[in-house]
C-alpha positions as a Markdown table, in Angstrom:
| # | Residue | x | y | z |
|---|---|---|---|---|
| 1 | Unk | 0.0 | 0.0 | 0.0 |
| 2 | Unk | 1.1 | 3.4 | -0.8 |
| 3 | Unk | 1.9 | 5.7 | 1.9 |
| 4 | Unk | 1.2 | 9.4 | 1.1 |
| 5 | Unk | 2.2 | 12.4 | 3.6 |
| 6 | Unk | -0.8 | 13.9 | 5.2 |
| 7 | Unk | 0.9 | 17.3 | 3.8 |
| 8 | Unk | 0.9 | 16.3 | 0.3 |
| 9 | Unk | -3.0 | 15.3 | 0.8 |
| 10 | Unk | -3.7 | 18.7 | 3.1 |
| 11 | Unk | -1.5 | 20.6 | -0.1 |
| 12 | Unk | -4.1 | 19.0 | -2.9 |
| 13 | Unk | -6.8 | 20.5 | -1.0 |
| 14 | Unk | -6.1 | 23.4 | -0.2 |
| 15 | Unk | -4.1 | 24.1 | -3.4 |
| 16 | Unk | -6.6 | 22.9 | -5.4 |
| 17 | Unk | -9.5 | 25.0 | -3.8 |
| 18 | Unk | -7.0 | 27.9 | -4.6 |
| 19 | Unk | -6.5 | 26.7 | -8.2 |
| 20 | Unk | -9.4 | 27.0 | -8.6 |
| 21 | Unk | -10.1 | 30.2 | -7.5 |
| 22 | Unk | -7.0 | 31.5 | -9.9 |
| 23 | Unk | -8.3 | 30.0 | -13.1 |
| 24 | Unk | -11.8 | 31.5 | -12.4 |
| 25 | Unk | -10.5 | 35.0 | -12.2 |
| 26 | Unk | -8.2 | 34.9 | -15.2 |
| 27 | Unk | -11.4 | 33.0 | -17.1 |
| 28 | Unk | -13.0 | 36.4 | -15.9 |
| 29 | Unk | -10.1 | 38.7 | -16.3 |
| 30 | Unk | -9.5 | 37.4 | -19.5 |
| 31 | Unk | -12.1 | 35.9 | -21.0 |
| 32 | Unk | -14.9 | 38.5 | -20.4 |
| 33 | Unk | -12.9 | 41.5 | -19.5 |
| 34 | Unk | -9.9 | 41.6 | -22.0 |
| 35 | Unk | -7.4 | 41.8 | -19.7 |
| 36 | Unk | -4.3 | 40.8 | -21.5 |
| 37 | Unk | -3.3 | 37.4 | -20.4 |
| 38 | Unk | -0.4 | 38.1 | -18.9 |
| 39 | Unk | -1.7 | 40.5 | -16.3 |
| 40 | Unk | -5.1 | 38.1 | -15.9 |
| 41 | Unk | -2.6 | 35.6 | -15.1 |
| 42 | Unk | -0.8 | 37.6 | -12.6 |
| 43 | Unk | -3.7 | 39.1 | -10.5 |
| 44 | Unk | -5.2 | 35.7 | -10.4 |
| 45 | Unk | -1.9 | 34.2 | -9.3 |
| 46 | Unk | -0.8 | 37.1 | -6.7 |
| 47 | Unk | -4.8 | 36.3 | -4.6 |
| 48 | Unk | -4.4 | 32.6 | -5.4 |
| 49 | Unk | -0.6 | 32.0 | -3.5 |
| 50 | Unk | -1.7 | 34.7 | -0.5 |
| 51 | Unk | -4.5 | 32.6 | 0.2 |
| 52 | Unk | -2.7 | 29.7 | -0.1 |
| 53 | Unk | 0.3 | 30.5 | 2.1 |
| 54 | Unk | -1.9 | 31.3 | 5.0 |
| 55 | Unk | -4.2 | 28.2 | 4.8 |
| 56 | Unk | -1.0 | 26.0 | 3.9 |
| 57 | Unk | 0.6 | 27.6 | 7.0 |
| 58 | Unk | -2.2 | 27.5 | 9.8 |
| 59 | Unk | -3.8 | 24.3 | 8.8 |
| 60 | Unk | -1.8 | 22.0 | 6.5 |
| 61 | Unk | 2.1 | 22.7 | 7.7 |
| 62 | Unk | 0.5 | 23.7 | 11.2 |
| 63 | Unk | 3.9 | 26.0 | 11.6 |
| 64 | Unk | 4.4 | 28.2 | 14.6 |
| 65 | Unk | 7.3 | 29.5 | 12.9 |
| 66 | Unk | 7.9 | 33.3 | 13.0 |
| 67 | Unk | 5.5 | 34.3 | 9.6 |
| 68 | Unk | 8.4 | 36.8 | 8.7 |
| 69 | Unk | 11.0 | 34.3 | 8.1 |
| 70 | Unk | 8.7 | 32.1 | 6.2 |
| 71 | Unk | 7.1 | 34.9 | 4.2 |
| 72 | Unk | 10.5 | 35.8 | 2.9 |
| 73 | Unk | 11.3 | 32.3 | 1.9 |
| 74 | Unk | 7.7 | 32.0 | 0.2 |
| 75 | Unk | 8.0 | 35.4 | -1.7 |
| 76 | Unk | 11.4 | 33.5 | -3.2 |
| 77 | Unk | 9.9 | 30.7 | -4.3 |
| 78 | Unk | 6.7 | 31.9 | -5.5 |
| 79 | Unk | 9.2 | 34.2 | -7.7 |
| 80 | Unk | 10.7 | 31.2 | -9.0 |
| 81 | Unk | 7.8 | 29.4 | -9.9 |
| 82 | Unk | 5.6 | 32.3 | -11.4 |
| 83 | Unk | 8.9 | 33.6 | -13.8 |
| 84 | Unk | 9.9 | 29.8 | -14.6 |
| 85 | Unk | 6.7 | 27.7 | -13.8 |
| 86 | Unk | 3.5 | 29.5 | -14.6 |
| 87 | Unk | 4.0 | 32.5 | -17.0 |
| 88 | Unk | 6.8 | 30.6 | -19.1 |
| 89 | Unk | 4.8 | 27.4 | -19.3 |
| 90 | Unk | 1.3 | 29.5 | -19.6 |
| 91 | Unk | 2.5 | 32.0 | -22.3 |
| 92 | Unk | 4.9 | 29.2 | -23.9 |
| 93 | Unk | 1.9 | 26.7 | -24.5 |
| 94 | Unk | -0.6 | 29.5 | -26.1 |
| 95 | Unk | 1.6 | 31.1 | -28.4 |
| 96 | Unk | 2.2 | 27.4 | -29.6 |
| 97 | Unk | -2.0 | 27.3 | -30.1 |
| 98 | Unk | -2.7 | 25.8 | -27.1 |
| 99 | Unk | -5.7 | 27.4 | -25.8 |
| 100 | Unk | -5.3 | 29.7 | -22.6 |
| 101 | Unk | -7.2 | 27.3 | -19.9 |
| 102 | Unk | -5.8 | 24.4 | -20.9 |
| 103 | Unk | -2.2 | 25.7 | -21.4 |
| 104 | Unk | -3.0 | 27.2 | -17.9 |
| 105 | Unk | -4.0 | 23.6 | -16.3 |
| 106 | Unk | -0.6 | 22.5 | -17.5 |
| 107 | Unk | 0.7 | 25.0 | -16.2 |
| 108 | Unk | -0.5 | 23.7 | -13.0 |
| 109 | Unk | 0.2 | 20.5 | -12.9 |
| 110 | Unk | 3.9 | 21.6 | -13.2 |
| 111 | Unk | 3.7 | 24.4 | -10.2 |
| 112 | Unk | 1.7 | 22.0 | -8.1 |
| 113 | Unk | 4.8 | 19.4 | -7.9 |
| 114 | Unk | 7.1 | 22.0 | -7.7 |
| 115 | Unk | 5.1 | 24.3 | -5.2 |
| 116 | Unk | 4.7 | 21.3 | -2.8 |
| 117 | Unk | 8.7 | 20.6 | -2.5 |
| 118 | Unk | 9.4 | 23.6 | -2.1 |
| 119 | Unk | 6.9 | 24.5 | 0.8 |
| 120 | Unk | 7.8 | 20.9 | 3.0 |
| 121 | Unk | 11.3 | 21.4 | 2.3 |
| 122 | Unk | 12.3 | 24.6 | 2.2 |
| 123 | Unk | 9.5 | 27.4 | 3.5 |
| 124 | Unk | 8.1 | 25.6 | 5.9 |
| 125 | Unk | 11.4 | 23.2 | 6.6 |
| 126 | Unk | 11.4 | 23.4 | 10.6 |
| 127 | Unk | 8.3 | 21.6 | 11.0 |
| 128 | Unk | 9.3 | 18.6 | 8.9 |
| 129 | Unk | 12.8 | 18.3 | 10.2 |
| 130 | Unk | 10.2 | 17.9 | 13.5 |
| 131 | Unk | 9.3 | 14.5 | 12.2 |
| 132 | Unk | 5.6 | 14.5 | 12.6 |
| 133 | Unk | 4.4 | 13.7 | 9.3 |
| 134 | Unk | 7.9 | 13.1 | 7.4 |
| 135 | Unk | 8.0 | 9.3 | 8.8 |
| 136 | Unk | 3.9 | 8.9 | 8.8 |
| 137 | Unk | 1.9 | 9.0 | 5.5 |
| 138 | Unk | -2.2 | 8.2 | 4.8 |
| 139 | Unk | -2.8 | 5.0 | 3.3 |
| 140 | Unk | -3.7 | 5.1 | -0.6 |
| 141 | Unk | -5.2 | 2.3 | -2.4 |
């Protein structure tokens, strides 16, 4: 049976719920307001990540970490993945003739893996060198 960390599951969640949330504005942004893409994307990917860093930090990393060191660590990573990740995967796909949502699902689908590695191992890295859930997973399948 496959053992999955109950961080990666509390991550889909959340992250998903946030997805969510993104792709609806820059369907809205976008779509029905003629925002260009590029800033549709970045307004619905600025709420999207605050939203997620909070909920990620009170209820899926439970960290009583300092929020200032953590914050700074986020800001650097979410840098990283919106520069590399999400606008050059995003913009990449569509100017290939991908259309926008779609090229924007794979966009996440690459952040998501990326995102999650980077928040258990790096931003939020003091509670897993804890142990809690690094040696305990939920049972899949």
């Amino acid at each position: 049976m496959l053992r999955l960390p109950p961080t990666l599951i509390g991550f889909a969640v959340i992250n998903s719920g946030t997805f969510a949330l993104d792709l609806a504005l820059v369907s809205l942004l976008h779509g029905r307001l003629d925002v260009p893409l590029t800033l549709s994307v970045t307004i619905g990917y600025a709420v999207a990540f605050s939203l997620a860093f909070v909920l990620n930090k009170r209820f899926n990393f439970r960290s009583h970490a300092p929020v200032g060191p953590e914050t700074v660590r986020y800001v650097g990573v979410v840098a990283v993945n919106f520069g590399v990740v999400l606008l050059g995967v995003t913009t990449g796909l569509a100017a290939l003739g991908v259309q926008y949502q779609l090229a924007r699902l794979a966009a996440g689908a690459c952040e998501g893996a990326f995102m999650y590695a980077a928040m258990r191992w790096f931003v939020f890295a003091a509670r897993a060198r804890g142990g809690e859930d690094a040696e305990r997973g939920a049972l899949v399948g």
